[in-house]
C-alpha positions as CSV (number, residue, x, y, z in Angstrom):
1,X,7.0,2.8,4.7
2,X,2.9,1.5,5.0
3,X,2.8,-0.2,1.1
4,X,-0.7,0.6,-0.8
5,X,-1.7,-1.5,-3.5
6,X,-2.8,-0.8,-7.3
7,X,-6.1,-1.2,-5.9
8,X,-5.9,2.3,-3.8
9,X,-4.7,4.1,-6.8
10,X,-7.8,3.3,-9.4
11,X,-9.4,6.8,-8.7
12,X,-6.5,8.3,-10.7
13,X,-7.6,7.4,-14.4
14,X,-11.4,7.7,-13.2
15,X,-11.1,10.9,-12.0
16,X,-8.5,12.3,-14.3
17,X,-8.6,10.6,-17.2
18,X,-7.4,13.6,-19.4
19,X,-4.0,13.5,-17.9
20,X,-4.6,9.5,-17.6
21,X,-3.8,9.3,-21.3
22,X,-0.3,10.7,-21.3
23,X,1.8,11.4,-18.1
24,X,5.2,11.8,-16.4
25,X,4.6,11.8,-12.7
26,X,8.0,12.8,-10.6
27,X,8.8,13.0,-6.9
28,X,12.1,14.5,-5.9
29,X,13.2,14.8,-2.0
30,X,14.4,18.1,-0.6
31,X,15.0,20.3,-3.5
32,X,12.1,23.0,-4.2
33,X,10.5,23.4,-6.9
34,X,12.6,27.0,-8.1
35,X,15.8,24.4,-7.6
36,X,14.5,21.4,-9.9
37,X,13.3,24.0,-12.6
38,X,16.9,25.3,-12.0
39,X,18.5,22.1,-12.9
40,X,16.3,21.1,-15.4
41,X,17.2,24.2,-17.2
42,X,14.1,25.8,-17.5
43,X,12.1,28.8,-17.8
44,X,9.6,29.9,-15.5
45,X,5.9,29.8,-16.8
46,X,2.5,31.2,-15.1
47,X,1.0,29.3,-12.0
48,X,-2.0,27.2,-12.6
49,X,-4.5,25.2,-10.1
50,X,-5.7,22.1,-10.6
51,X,-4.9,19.2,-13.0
52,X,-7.3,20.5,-15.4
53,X,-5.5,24.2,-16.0
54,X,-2.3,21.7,-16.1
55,X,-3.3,19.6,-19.3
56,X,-5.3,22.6,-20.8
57,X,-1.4,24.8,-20.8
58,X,0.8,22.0,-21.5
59,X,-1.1,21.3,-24.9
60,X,-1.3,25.5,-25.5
61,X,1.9,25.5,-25.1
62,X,2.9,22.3,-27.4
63,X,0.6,24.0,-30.1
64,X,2.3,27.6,-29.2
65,X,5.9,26.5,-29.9
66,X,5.3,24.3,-32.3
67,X,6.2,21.0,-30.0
68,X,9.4,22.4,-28.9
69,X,8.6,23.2,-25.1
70,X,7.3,20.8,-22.6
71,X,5.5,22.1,-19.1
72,X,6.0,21.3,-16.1
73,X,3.5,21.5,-13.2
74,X,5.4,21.6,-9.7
75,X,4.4,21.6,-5.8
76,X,5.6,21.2,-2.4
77,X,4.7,18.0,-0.7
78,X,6.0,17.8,2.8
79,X,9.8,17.4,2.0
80,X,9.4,16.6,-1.5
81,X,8.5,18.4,-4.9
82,X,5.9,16.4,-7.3
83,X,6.4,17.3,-10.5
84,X,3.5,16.8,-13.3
85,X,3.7,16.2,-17.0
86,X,1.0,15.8,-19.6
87,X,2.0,14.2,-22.4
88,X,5.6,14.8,-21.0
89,X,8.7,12.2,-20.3
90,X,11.5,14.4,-18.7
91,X,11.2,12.6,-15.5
92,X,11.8,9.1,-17.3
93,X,14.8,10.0,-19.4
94,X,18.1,9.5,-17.6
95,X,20.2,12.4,-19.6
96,X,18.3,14.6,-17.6
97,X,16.8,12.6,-14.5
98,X,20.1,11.7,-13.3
99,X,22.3,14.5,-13.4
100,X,19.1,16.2,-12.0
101,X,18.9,13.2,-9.3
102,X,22.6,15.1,-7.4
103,X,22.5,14.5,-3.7
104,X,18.8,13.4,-3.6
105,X,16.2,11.0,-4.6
106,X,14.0,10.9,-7.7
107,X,10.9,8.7,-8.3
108,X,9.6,8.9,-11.5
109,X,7.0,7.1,-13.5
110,X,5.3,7.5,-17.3
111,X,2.9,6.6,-19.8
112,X,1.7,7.5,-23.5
113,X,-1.1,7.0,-25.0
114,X,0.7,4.7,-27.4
115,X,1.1,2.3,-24.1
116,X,5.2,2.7,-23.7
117,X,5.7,3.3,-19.7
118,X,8.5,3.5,-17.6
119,X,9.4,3.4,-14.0
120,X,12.9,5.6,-12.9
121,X,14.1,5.1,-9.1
122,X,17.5,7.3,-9.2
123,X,19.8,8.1,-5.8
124,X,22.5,10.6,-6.6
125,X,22.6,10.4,-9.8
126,X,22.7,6.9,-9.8
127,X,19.8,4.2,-11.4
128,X,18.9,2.3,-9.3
129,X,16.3,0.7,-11.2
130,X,14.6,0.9,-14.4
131,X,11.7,-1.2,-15.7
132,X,8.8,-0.7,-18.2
133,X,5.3,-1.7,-15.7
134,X,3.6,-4.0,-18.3
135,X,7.0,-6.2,-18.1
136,X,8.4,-6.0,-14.8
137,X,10.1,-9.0,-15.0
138,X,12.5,-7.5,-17.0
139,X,14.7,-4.7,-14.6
140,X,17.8,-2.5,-15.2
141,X,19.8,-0.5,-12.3
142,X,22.5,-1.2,-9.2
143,X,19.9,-3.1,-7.7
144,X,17.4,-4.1,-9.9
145,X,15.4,-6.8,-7.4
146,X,15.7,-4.7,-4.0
147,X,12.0,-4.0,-4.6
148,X,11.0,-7.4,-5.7
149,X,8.8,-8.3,-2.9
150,X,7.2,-4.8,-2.8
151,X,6.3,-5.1,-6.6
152,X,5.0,-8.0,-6.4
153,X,2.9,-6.6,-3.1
154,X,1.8,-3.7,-4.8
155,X,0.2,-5.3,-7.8
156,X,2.3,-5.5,-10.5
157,X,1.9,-9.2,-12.7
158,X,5.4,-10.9,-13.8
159,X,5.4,-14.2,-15.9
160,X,5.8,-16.8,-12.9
161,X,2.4,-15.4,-11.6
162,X,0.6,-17.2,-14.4
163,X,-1.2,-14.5,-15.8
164,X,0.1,-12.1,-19.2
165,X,2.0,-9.2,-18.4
166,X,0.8,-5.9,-17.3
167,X,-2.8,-7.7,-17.1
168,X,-3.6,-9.6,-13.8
169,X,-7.1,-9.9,-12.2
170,X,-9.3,-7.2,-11.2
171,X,-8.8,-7.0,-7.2
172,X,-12.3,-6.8,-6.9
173,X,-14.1,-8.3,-9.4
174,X,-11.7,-11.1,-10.6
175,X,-12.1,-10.7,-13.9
176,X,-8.7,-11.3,-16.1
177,X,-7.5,-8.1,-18.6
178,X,-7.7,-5.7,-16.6
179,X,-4.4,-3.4,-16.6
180,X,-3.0,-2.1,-13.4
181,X,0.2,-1.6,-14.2
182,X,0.1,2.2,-14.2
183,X,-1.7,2.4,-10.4
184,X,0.8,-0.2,-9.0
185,X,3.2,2.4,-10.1
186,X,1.4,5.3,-8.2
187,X,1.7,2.3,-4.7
188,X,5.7,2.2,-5.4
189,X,6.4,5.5,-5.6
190,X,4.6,6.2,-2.5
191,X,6.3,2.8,-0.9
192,X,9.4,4.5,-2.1
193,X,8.7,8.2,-0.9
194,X,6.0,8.2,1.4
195,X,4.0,10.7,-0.6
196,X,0.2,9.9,-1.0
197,X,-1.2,11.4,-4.0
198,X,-4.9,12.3,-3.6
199,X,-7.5,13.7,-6.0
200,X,-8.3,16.5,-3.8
201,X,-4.4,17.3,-4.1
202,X,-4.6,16.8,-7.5
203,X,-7.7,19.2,-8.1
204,X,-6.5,22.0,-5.4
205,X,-2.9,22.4,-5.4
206,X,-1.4,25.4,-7.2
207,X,1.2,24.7,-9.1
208,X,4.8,26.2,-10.0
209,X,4.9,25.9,-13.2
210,X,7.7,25.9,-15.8
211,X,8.9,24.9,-18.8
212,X,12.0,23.2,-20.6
213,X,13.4,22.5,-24.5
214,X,12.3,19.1,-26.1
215,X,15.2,17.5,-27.2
């Protein structure tokens, strides 16, 4: 698959920096999105278009049940479903990822606003690799340094690269402390699923929407 860069990925926290803050962004081949709500065991919600609507009913509906129900934002994307969270984590936490993974891929990545992330590549129910993207040099999964090369491609900084952590020079400018750690994980999910998230996808797609228990 054509590799993109953190560099082609930017536009994502400039453009939507609401959902920026806080976000679980899933990909999961060849099961709709009626199916993934299915196995997610959730309930279906109202359809919504655009990001915006998206953040705006996921913290109505944290505030409506008392932090108890999480939304989920879902859309067909050639043979995949893209899955959306503000201020979510479903896609990251393997209890439910993986059994949710059966007979198919799932690409997953997070952040908080308290800076924890997390990257989830699962086949089958199966990890296949696990990592936070400020410290990639430290992986979990089956095959934990299959993507080595692409990481390193793609942007993200690891210890032997001379620079800190989750903070390697600005592509452009050069300067040191700036953080791309969350668009290098937009450029391997799409190395990994061939999907190429857009803003005018982002801004124009109606979404399936759903919802599901917080543990």
């Amino acid at each position: 698959m054509t590799t993109t860069t953190a560099a082609d990925h930017t536009w994502f926290e400039e453009r939507f920096p609401d959902l920026a803050e806080a976000y679980c962004v899933t990909l999961v081949r060849g099961l709709t999105p009626a199916e993934l709500l299915r196995r997610l065991a959730g309930r279906a919600e109202p359809a919504l278009t655009g990001t915006d609507a998206v953040v705006e009913a996921a913290f109505d509906l944290v505030r409506a049940s008392d932090g108890r129900r999480q939304l989920l934002a879902m859309a067909t994307v050639g043979d995949w479903t893209l899955l959306i969270e503000p201020n979510g984590y479903t896609g990251v936490t393997e209890d439910r990822a993986l059994p949710a993974s059966a007979g198919t891929r799932w690409v997953s990545h997070f952040v908080n606003i308290n800076g924890l992330d997390a990257f989830l590549w699962a086949e089958d129910t199966v990890r296949r690799l696990w990592f936070e993207p400020c410290f990639p040099d430290e992986r979990w999964g089956t095959t934990p340094d299959e993507l080595l090369d692409v990481m390193r491609g793609v942007g993200f900084s690891f210890d032997d690269d001379g620079e800190a952590d989750g903070e390697p020079d600005d592509p452009d400018t050069g300067d040191p402390g700036t953080d791309l750690s969350a668009p290098a994980a937009f450029a391997l999910a799409q190395h990994l699923t061939g999907v190429a998230l857009t803003p005018e996808l982002l801004e124009g797609t109606t979404f399936t929407c759903g919802s599901i228990a917080v543990p």
